[in-house]
N, C-alpha and C positions, 0 to 999 in steps of 0.2 A: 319710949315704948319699944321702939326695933333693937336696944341693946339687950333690955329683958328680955324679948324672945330669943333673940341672939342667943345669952346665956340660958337660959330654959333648957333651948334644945342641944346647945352644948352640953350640958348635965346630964340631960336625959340621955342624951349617947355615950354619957362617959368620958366627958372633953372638960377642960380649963381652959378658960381664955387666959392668958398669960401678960397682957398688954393693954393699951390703948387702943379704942378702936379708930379707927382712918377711915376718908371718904375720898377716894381716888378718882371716883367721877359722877359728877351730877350732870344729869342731861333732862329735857323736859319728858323723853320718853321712859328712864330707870334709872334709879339714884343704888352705886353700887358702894357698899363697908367693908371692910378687911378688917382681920384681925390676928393678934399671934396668938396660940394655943399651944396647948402641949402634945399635941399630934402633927404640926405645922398651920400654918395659914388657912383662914376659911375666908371666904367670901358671901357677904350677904347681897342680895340682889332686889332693890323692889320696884315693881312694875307700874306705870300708868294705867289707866280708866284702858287706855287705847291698845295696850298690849298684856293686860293682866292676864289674856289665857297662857301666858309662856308656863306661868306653873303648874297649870293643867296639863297641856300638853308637853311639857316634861317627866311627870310623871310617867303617860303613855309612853314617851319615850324610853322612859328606864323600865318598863315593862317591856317592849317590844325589841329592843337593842340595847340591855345594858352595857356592852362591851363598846360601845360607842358615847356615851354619855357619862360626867362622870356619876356616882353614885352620891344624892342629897343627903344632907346630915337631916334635912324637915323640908318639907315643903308645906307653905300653906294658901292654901289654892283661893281660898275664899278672897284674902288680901292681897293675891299675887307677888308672895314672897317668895324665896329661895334661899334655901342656905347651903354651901356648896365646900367639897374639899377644894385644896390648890390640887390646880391641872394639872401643873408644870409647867414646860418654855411655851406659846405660843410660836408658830411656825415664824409670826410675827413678817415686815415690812422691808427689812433693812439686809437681805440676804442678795447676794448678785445673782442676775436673771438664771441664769444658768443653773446655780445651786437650787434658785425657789423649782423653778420646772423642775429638779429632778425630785423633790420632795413631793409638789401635787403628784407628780406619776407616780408615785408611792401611797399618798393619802386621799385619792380623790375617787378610786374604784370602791376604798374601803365605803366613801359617801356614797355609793351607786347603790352598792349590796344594803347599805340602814335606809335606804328610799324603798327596794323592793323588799325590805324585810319589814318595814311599815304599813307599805302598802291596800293589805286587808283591811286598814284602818281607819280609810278615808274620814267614812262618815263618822267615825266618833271622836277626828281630830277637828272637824269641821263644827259638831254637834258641843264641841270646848272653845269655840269661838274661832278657830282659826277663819281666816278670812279663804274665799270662795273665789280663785282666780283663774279657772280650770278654762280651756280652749271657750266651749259652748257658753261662758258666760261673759266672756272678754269683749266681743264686739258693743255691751253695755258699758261695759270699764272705761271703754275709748272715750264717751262723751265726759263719764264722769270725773276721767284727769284731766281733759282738756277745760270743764269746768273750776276744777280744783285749781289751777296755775290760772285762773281769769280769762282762760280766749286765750289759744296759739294759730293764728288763722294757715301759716305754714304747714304745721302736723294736720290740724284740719283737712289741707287738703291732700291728704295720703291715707284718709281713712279707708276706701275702698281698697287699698293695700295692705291694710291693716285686716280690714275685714278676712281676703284672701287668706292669709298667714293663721289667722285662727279657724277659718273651714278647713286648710289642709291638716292642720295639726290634731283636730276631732275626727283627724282620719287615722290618724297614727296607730300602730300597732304596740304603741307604749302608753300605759294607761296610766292618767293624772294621778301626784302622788305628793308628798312632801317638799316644798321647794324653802330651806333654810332661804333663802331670799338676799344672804349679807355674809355669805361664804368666804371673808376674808382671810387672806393669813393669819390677824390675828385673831379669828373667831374656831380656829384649828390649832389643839393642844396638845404638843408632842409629852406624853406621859414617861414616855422612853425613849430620849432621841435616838438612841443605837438599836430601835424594834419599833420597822416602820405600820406592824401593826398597832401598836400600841399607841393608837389616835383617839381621842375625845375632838368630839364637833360644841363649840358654845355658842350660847346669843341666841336662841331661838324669839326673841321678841318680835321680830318683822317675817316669820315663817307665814308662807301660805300656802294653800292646795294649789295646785298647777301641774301643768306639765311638767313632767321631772325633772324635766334637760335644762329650762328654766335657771335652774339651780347654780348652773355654769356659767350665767351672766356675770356676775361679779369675778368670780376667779379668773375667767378669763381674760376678762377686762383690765385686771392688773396685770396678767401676764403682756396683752397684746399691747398695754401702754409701755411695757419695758422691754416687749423682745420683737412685736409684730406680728403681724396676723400670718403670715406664712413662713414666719422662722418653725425651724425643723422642733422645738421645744415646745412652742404652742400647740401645736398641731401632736408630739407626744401625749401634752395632758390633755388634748381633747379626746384621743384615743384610748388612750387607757381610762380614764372614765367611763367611756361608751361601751370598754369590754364586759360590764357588768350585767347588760343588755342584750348582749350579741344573739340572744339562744329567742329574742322574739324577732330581729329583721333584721337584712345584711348589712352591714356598716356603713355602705354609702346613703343607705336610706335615714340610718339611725342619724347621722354625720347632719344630712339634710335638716329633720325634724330639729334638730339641735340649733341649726342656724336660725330656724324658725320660732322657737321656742325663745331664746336668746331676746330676738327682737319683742316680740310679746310680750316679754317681762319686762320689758323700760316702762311700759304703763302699769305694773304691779309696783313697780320699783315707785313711781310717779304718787300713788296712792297711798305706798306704806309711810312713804316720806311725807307726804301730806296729811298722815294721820298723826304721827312720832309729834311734828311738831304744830299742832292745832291751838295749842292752848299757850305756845312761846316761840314763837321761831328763831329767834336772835338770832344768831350767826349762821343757821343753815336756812334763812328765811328764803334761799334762790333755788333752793337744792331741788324740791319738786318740778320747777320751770327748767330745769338745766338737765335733767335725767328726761323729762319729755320731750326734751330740742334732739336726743340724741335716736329718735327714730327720724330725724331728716338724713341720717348716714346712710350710706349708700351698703353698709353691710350692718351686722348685728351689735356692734363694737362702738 
């Protein structure tokens, strides 16, 4: 059935599949197809029970920032399908610290500007299923990850810290917005590696409303496992992200909420994880209890 559509809507756009189709990754949360065509490569995409608004909220997307997303060959929202052109390189994993920082400082303002060009959209990305992880509703969340991993009596006792960190953050003068939630290198598509605008964001499956800054848990997280939390690099792409911002609070404010924001997210991050793999965990069956151990740190990281 998913090759016929495949082909359908290849036809319907004017495409030949030209090959065998491939399945280059199965996961309990999206089972993704490749194929050769006579336009290049597509990618089919299909979604879980747990993350089927991704093809909703992709569409939104390609209405709100198409120059950010790439453009679907189909989408079909009902099944949580996607059919998608090839991106190009993925910034990808295996680049030295140095070369990745200078790339995020290049592709991570362009993500600041698709959060505030989304943003009037809250309620109809939320109203498509996105999950609701926004400051004011987080001190709920708290019990519900610490549920989710069975009792962490440790994190337990840091909730009123936790508490803290989402009252200041419902104070912020940056208002909740899209947080791609799994902002990895390879979830960033250089379409042009020689034209560092020419970025596509993918994966939108584990996306939720949050605070925006939110968004920078992941990325940085790779940076700070490879360069450290106060190498002059890190601290580049946190900055140049933030400059996206600048024109609602001064930077060290923005800098703040960011650390705060950071933290907060290891319990969305705790949730998405626990939702992806609900129905199989196999090999990431730790993965929720491991991203909720990591608010016992002493910073965001």
């Amino acid at each position: 059935m998913l090759v016929n559509w495949m082909d359908e809507q290849l036809a319907a756009a004017g495409i030949s599949r030209t090959g065998d189709v491939g399945e280059p990754r199965v996961r309990p949360w999206s089972t993704v197809l490749t194929a050769p065509t006579t336009t290049g490569p597509v990618w089919l995409k299909t979604t879980s029970a747990a993350t089927g608004f991704e093809a909703a909220l992709y569409e939104i997307l390609h209405e709100l920032a198409p120059h950010r997303v790439l453009e679907p060959i189909a989408v079909d929202t009902e099944r949580g399908w996607l059919l998608l052109p090839d991106g190009g390189a993925p910034v990808g994993w295996d680049l030295p610290p140095d070369d990745l920082a200078a790339i995020l400082v290049d592709v991570l303002p362009r993500y600041g500007v698709l959060q505030r060009d989304v943003a009037p959209q809250v309620d109809r990305m939320l109203a498509a299923g996105v999950a609701d992880m926004r400051p004011e509703v987080m001190p709920t969340r708290f019990a519900a990850a610490v549920s989710a991993v069975g009792g962490f009596p440790e994190v337990e006792a840091r909730e009123a810290d936790f508490l803290g960190w989402c009252a200041r953050l419902t104070e912020s003068p940056v208002p909740a917005c899209l947080d791609h939630n799994d902002l990895h290198p390879a979830n960033i598509l250089l379409t042009d590696p020689t034209d560092p605008d020419a970025v596509r964001f993918y994966d939108w499956g584990d996306a939720v409303i949050a605070h925006p800054f939110a968004a920078m848990f992941v990325p940085l997280k790779v940076l700070l496992d490879k360069l450290g939390p106060q190498a002059a690099g890190t601290l580049r792409v946190r900055d140049a992200y933030l400059e996206a911002f600048t024109d609602l609070a001064p930077r060290a404010e923005l800098a703040a909420d960011l650390d705060l924001a950071c933290r907060v997210a290891k319990v969305a991050r705790t949730l998405v994880w626990a939702r992806a793999i609900a129905t199989d965990p196999g090999e990431w069956a730790d993965a929720p209890r491991e991203t909720l151990g990591t608010l016992l740190a002493d910073s965001y990281y």
